[in-house]
ROMARBA-709569 format. One record per residue: residue number from 1; residue in three letters; x, z, y of N, C-alpha, C in turn; chain. Coordinates in steps of 0.2 Angstrom, whole numbers, plus 5000, padded with zeros to 4 digits. Layout:
<recs>
<NUM; 'Ala'; <X; Z; Y>; <X; Z; Y>; <X; Z; Y>; 'A'>
...
</recs>
This chain:
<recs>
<1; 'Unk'; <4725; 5339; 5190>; <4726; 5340; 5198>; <4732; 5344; 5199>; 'A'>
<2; 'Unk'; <4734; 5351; 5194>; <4740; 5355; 5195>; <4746; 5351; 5197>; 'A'>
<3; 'Unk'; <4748; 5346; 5192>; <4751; 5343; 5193>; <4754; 5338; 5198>; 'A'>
<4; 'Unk'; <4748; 5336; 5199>; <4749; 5331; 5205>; <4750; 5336; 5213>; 'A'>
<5; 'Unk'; <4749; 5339; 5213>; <4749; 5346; 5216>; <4756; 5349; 5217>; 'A'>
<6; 'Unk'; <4760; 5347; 5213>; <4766; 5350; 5212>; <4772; 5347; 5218>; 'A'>
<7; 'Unk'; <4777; 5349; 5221>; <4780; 5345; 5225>; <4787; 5344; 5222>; 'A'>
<8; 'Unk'; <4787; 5336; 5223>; <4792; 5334; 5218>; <4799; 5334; 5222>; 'A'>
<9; 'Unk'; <4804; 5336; 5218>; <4812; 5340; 5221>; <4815; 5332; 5222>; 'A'>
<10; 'Unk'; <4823; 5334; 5225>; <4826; 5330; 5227>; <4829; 5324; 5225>; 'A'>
<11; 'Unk'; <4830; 5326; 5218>; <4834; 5323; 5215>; <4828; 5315; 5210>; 'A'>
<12; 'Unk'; <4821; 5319; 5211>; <4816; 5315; 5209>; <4816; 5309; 5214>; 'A'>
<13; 'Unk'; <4813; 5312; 5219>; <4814; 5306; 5227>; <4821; 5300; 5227>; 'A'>
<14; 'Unk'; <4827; 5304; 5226>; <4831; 5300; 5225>; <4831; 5293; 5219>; 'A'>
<15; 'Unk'; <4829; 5297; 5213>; <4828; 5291; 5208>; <4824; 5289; 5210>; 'A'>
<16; 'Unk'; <4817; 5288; 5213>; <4811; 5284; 5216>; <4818; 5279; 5220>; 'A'>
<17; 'Unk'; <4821; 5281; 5225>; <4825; 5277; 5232>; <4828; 5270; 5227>; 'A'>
<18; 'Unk'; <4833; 5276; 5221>; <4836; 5270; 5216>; <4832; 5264; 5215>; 'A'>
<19; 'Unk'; <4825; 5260; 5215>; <4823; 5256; 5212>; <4826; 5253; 5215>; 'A'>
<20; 'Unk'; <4827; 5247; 5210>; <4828; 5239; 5213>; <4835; 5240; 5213>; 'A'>
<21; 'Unk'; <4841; 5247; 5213>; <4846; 5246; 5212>; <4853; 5248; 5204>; 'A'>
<22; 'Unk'; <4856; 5245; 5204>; <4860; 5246; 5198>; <4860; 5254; 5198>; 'A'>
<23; 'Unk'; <4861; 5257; 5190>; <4861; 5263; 5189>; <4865; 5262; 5181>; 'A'>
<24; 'Unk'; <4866; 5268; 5181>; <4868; 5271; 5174>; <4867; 5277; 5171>; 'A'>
<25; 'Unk'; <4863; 5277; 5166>; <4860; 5281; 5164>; <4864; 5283; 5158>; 'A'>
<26; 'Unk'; <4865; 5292; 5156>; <4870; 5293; 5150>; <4863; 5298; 5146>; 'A'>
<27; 'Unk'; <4861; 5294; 5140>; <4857; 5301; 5134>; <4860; 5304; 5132>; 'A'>
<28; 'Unk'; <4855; 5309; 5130>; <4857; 5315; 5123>; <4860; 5313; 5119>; 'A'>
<29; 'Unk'; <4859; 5306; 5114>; <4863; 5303; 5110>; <4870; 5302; 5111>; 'A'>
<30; 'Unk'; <4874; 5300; 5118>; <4878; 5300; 5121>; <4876; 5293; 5124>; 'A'>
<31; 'Unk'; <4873; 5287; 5121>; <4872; 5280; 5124>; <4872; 5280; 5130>; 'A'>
<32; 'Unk'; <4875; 5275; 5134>; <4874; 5274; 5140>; <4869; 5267; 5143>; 'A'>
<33; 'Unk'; <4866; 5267; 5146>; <4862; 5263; 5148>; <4864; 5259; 5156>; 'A'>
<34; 'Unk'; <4864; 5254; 5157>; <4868; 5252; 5165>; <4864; 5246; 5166>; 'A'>
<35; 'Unk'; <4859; 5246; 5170>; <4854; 5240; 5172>; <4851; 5242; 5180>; 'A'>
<36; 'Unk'; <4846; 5237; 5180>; <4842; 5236; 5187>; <4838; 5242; 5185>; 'A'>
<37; 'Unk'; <4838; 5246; 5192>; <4831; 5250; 5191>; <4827; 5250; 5193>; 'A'>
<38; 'Unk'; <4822; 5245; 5189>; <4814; 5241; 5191>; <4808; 5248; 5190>; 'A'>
<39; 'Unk'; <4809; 5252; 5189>; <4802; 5260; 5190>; <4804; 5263; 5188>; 'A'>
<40; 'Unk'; <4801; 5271; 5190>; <4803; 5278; 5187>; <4796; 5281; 5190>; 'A'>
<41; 'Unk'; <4796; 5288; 5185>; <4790; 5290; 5186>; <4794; 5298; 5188>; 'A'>
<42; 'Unk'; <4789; 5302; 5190>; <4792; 5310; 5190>; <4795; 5314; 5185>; 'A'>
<43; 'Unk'; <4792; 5311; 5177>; <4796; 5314; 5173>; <4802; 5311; 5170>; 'A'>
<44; 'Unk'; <4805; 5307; 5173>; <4810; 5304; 5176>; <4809; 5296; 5170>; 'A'>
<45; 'Unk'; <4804; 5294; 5167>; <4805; 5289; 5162>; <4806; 5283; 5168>; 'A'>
<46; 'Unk'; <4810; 5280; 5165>; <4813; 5274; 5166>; <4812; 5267; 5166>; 'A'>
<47; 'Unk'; <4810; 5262; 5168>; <4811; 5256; 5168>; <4818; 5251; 5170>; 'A'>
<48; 'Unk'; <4822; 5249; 5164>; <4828; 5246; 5165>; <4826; 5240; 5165>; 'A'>
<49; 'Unk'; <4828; 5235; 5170>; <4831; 5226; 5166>; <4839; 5225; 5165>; 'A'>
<50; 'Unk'; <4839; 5217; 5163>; <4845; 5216; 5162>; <4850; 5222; 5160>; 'A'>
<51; 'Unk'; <4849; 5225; 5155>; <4853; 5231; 5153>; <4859; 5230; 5149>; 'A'>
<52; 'Unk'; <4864; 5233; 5148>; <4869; 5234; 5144>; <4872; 5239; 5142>; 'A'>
<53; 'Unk'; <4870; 5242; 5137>; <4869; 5247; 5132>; <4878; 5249; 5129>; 'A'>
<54; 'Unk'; <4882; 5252; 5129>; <4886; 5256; 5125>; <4884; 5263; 5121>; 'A'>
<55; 'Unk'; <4886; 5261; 5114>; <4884; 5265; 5112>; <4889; 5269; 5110>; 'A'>
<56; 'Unk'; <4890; 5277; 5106>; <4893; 5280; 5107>; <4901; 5278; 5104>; 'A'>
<57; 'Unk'; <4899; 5274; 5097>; <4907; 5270; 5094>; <4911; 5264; 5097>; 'A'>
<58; 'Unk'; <4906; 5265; 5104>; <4910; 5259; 5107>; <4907; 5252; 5110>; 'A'>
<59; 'Unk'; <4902; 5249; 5103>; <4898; 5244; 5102>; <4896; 5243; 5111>; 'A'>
<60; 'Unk'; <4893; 5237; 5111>; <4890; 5233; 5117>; <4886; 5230; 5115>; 'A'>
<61; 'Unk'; <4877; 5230; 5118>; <4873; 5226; 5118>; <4869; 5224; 5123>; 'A'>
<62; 'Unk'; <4867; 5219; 5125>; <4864; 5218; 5129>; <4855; 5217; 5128>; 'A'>
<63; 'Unk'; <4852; 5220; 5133>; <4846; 5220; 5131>; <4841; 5217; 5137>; 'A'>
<64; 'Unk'; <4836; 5214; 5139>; <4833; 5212; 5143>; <4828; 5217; 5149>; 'A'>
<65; 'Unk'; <4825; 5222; 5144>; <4822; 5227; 5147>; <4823; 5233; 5141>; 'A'>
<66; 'Unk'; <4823; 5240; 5144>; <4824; 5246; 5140>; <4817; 5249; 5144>; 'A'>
<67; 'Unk'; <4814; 5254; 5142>; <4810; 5258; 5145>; <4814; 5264; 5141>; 'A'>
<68; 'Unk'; <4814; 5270; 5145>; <4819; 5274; 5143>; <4815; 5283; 5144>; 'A'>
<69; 'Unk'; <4814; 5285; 5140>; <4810; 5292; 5142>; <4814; 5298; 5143>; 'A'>
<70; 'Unk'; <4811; 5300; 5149>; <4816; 5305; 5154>; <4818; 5310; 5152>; 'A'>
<71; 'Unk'; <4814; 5311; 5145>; <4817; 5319; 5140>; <4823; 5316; 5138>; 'A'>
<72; 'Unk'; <4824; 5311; 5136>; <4829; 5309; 5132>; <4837; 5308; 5137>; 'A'>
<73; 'Unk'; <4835; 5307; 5143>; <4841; 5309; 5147>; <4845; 5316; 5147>; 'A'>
<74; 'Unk'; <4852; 5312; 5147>; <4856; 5320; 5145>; <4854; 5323; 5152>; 'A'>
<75; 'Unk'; <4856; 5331; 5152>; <4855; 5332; 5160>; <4858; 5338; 5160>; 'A'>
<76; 'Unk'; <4864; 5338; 5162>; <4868; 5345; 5162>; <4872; 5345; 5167>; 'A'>
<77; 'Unk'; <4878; 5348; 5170>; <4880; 5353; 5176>; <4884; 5344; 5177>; 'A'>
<78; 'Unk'; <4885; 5340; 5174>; <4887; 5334; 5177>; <4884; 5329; 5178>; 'A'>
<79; 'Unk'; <4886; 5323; 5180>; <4881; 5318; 5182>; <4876; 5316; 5177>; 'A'>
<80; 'Unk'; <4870; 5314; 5176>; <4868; 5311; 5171>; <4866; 5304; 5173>; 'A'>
<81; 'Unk'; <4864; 5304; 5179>; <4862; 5297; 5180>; <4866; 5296; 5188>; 'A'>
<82; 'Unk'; <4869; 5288; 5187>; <4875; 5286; 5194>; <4870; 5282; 5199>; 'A'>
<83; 'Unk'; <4868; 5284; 5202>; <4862; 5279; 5209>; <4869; 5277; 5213>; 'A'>
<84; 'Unk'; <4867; 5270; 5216>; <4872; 5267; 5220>; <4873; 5272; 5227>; 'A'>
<85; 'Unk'; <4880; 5272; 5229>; <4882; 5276; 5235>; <4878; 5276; 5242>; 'A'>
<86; 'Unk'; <4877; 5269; 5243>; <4871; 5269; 5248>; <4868; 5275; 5248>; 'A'>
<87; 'Unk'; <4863; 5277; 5243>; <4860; 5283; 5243>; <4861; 5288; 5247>; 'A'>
<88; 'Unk'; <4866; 5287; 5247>; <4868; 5294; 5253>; <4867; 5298; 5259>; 'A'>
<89; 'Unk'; <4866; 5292; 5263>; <4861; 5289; 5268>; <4856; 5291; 5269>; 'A'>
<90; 'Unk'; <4853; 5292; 5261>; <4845; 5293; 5260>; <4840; 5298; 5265>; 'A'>
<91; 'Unk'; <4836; 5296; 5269>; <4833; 5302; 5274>; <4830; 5307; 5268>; 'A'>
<92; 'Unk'; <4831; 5309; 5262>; <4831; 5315; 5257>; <4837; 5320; 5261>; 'A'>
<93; 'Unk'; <4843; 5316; 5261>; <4847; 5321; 5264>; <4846; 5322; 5270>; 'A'>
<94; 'Unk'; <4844; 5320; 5273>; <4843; 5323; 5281>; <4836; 5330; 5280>; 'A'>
<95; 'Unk'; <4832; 5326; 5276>; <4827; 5331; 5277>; <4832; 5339; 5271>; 'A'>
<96; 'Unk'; <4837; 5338; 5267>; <4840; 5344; 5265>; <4842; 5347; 5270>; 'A'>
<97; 'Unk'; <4849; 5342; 5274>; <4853; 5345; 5278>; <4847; 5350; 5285>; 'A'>
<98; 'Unk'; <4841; 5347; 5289>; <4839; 5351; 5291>; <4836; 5357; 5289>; 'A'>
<99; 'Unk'; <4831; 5359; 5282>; <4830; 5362; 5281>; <4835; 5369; 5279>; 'A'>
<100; 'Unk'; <4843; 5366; 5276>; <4849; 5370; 5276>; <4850; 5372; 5283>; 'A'>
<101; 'Unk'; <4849; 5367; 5289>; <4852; 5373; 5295>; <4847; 5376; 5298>; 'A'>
<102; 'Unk'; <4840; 5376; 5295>; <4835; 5379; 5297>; <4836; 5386; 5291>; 'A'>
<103; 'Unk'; <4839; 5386; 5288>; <4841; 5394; 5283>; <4844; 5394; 5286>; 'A'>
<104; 'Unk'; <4850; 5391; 5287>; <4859; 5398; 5288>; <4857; 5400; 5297>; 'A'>
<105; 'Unk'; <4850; 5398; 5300>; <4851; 5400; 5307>; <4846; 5408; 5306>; 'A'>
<106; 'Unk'; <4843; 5409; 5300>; <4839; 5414; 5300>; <4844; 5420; 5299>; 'A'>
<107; 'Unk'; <4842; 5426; 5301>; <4845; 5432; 5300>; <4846; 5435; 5293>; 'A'>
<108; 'Unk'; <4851; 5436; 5290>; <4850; 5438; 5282>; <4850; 5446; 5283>; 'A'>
<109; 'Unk'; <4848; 5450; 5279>; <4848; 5457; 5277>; <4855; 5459; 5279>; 'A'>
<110; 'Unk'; <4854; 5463; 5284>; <4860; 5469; 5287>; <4863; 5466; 5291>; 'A'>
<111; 'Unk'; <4863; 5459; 5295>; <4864; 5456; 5297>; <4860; 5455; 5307>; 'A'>
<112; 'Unk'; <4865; 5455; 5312>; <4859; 5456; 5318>; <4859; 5448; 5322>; 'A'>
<113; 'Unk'; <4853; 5449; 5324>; <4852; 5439; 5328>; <4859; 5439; 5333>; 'A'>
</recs>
């Protein structure tokens, strides 16, 4: 029940929006993965089809379906995974941008209304 309990952050909701669109995902191994993203879960495991795998030497394989475990995603101060530009649009960003202007209108310490 903790769990479920938990509220899930921005970037979760967004990978949810990606279903059903082209993505790229980069591992810890360095592989890159680039298919349909048919499900995701909150620990961000993956459902790919129609995939196309690069591997770190180079190599290309095509695979039909990957399922991909979301520990295994690299995830560092750069992108780890590309969701298509649409996304931008996402009413995720609207609910940021509001509660960002609902902060910067609050009064910070040593500061007057």
């Amino acid at each position: 029940m903790a769990a479920a309990a938990k509220a899930v952050g921005v970037p979760i909701k967004l990978l949810h929006e990606g279903e059903g669109h082209m993505v790229t995902i980069e591992l810890k191994n360095g592989e890159i993965y680039r298919g349909h993203l048919d499900e995701s879960e909150e620990t961000m495991n993956c459902l790919v089809t129609d995939v196309v795998v690069t591997a770190r030497d180079g190599r290309v394989t095509k695979l039909e379906n990957v399922y991909i475990r979301g520990s295994q995603i690299k995830r560092e101060r750069r992108a780890f995974m590309i969701l298509p530009d649409l996304l931008k649009h996402s009413p995720v960003f609207e609910k940021v941008k509001e509660l960002k202007k609902a902060d910067d209108a609050k009064p910070r310490r040593g500061q007057r209304k």
